[in-house]
TORVODO-672741 format. One record per atom (N, C-alpha, C): residue in three letters; atom name; x, y, z. Coordinates in steps of 0.001 Angstrom, whole numbers. Example, Ala and Ser with C-alpha at 12.3 -4.5 7.8 and 13.67 -1.06 7.14 Angstrom:
BEGIN
ala, N, 13190, -5690, 7800
ala, CA, 12300, -4500, 7800
ala, C, 13200, -3300, 7800
ser, N, 12850, -2250, 7080
ser, CA, 13670, -1060, 7140
ser, C, 12900, 30, 7870
This chain:
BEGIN
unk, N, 11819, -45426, -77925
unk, CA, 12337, -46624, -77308
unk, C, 13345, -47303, -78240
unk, N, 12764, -47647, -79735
unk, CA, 14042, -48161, -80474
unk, C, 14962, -47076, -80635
unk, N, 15163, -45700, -80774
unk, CA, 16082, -45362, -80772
unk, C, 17208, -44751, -79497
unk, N, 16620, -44985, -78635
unk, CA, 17448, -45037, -77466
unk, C, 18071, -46393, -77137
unk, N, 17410, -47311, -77377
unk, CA, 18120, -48677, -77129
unk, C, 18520, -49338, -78225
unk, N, 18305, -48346, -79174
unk, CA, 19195, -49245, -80449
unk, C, 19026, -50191, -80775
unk, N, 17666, -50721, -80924
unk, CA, 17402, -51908, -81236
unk, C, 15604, -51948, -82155
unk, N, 15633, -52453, -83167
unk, CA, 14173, -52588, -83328
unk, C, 13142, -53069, -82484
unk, N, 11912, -52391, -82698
unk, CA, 10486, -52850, -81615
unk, C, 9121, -52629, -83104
unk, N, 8383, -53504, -82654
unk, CA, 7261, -53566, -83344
unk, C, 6060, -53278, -82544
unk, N, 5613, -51985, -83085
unk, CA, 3792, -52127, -82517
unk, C, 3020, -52245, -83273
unk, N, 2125, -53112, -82675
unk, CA, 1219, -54122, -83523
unk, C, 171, -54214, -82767
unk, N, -895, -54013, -83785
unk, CA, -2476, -53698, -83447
unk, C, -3197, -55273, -83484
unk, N, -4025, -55606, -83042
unk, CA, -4964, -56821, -83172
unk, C, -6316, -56635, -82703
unk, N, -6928, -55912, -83708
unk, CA, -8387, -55205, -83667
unk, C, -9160, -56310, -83233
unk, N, -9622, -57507, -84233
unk, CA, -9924, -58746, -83589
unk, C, -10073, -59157, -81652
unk, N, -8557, -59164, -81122
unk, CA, -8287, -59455, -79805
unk, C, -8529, -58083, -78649
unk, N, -8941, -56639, -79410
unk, CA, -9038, -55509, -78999
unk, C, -7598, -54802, -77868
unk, N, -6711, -55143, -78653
unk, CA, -5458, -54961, -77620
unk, C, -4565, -54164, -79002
unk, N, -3408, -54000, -78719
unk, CA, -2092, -53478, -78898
unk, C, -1230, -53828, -78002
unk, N, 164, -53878, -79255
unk, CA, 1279, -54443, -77953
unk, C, 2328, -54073, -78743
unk, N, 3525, -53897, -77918
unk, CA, 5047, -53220, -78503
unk, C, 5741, -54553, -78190
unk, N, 6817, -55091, -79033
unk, CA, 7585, -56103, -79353
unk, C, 8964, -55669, -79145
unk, N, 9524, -56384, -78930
unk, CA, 11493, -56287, -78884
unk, C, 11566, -56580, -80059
unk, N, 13013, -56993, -80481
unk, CA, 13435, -57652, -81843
unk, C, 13596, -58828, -81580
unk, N, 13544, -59365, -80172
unk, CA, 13766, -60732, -80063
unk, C, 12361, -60951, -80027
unk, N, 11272, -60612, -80433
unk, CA, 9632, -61058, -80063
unk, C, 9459, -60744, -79210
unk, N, 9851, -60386, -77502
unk, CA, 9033, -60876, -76473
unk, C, 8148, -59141, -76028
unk, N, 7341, -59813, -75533
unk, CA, 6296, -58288, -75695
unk, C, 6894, -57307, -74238
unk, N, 7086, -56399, -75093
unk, CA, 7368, -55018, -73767
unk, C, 6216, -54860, -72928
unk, N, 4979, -54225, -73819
unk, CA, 4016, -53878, -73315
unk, C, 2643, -54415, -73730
unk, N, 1491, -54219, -73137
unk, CA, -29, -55086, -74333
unk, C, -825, -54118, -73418
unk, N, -1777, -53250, -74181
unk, CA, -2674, -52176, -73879
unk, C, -4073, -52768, -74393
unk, N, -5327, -52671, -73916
unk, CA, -6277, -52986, -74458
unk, C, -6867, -51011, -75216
unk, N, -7433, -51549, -76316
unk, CA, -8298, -50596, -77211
unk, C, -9315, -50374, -76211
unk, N, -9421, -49360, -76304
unk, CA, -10939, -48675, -75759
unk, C, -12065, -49645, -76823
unk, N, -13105, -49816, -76003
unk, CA, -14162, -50260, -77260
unk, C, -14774, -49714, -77933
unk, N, -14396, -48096, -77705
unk, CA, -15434, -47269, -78521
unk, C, -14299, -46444, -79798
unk, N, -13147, -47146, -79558
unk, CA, -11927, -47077, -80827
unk, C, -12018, -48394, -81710
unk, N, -12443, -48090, -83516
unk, CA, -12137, -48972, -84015
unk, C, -11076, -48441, -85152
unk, N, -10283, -49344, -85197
unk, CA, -8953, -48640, -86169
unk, C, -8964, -50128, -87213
unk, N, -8403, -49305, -88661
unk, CA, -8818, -50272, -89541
unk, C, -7198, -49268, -90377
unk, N, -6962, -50733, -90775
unk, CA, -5626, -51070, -91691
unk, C, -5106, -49816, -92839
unk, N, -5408, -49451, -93006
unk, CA, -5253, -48296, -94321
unk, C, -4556, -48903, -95049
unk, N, -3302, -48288, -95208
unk, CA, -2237, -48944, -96643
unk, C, -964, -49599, -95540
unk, N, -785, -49582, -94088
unk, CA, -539, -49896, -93503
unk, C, -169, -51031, -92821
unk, N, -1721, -51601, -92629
unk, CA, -1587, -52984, -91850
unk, C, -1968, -52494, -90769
unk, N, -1649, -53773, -89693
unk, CA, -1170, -53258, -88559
unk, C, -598, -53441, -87746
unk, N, 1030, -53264, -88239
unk, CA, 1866, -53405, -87660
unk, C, 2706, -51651, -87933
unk, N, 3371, -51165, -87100
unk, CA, 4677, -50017, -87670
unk, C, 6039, -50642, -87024
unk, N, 7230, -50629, -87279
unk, CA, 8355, -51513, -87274
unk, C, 9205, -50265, -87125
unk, N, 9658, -49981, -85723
unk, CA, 10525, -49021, -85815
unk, C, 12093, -49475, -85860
unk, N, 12933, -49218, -86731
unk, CA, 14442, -49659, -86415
unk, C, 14944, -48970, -85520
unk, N, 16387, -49490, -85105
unk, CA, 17215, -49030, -83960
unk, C, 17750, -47683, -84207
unk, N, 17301, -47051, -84910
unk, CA, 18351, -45561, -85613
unk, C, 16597, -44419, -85168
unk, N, 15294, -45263, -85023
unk, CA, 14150, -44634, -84647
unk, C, 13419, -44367, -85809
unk, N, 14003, -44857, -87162
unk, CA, 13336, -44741, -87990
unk, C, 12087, -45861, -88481
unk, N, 10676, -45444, -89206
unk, CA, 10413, -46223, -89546
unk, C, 10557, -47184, -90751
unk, N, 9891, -48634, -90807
unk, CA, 10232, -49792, -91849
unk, C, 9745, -49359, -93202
unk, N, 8525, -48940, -92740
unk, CA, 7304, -48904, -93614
unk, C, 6281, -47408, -93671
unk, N, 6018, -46582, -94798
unk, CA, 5190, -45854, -94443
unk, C, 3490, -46103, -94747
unk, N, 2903, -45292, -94493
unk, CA, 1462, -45536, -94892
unk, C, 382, -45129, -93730
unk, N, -1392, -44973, -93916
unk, CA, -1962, -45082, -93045
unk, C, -2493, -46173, -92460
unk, N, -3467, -45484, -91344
unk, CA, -4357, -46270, -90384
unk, C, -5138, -45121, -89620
unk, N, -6890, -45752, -90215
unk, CA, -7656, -45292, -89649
unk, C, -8355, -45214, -87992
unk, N, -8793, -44497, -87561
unk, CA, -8978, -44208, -86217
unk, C, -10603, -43698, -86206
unk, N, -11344, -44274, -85511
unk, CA, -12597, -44061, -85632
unk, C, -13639, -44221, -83975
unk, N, -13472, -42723, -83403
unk, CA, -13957, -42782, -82351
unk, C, -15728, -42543, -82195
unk, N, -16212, -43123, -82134
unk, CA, -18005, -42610, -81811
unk, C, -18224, -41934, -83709
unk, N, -18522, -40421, -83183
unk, CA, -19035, -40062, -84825
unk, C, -17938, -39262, -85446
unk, N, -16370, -39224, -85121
unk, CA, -15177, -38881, -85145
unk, C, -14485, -39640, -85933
unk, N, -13465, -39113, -87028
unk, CA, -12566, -40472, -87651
unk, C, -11585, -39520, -87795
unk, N, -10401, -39983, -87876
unk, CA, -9104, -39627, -88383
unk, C, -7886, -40351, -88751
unk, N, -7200, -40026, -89236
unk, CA, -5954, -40889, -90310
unk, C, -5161, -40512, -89860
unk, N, -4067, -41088, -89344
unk, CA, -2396, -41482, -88829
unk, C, -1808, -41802, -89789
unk, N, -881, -40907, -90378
unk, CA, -316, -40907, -91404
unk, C, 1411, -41182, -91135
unk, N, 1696, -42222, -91170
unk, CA, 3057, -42757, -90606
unk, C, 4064, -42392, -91911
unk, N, 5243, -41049, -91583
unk, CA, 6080, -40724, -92896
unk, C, 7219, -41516, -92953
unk, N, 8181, -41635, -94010
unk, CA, 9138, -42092, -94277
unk, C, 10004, -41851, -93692
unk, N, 10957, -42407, -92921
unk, CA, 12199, -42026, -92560
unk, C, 12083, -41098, -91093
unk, N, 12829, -41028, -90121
unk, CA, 12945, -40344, -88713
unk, C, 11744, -40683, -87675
unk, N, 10951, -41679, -88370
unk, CA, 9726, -42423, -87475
unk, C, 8758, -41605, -86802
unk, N, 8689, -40160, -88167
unk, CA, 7546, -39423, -87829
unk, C, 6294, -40029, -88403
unk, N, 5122, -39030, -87212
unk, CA, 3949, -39107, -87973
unk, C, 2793, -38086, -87460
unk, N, 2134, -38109, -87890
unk, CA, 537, -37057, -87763
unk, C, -379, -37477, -87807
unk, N, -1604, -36902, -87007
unk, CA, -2940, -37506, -87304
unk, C, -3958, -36122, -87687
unk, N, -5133, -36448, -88474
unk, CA, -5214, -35534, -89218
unk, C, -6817, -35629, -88962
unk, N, -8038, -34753, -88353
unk, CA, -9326, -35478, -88524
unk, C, -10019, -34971, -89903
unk, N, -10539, -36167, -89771
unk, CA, -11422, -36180, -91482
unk, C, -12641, -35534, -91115
């Protein structure tokens, strides 16, 4: 999405409020998804926010954990071209 429209978007987690939501660059929310309740995802080196710029790259790298029932795995967000992988532990 940011790199087709050339513009930065932020998705941003709020474990607390059990939602997710994708941002414009002007703030206003694209989209807001609720978390499953049986997904708890926790900050890694991350946060939780990922900040994609208008070129599709990301701001920031780092993880965020993913933890379904007796299942966990790490989303490993890379540097540059706004790749990433998830990996189970």
């Amino acid at each position: 999405m940011a790199y087709v429209n050339g513009s930065s978007y932020r998705f941003i987690i709020s474990p607390s409020k059990g939602i997710y939501n994708i941002q414009s660059n002007a703030s206003s929310i694209v989209r807001t998804n609720q978390i499953p309740e049986h997904i708890t995802i926790d900050a890694g080196t991350m946060g939780y926010q990922i900040v994609f710029g208008g070129n599709g790259n990301v701001q920031k790298a780092g993880t965020l954990y993913l933890k379904t029932g007796k299942e966990e795995y790490k989303l490993v967000v890379q540097v540059g071209a706004g790749r990433f992988y998830i990996k189970k532990l």
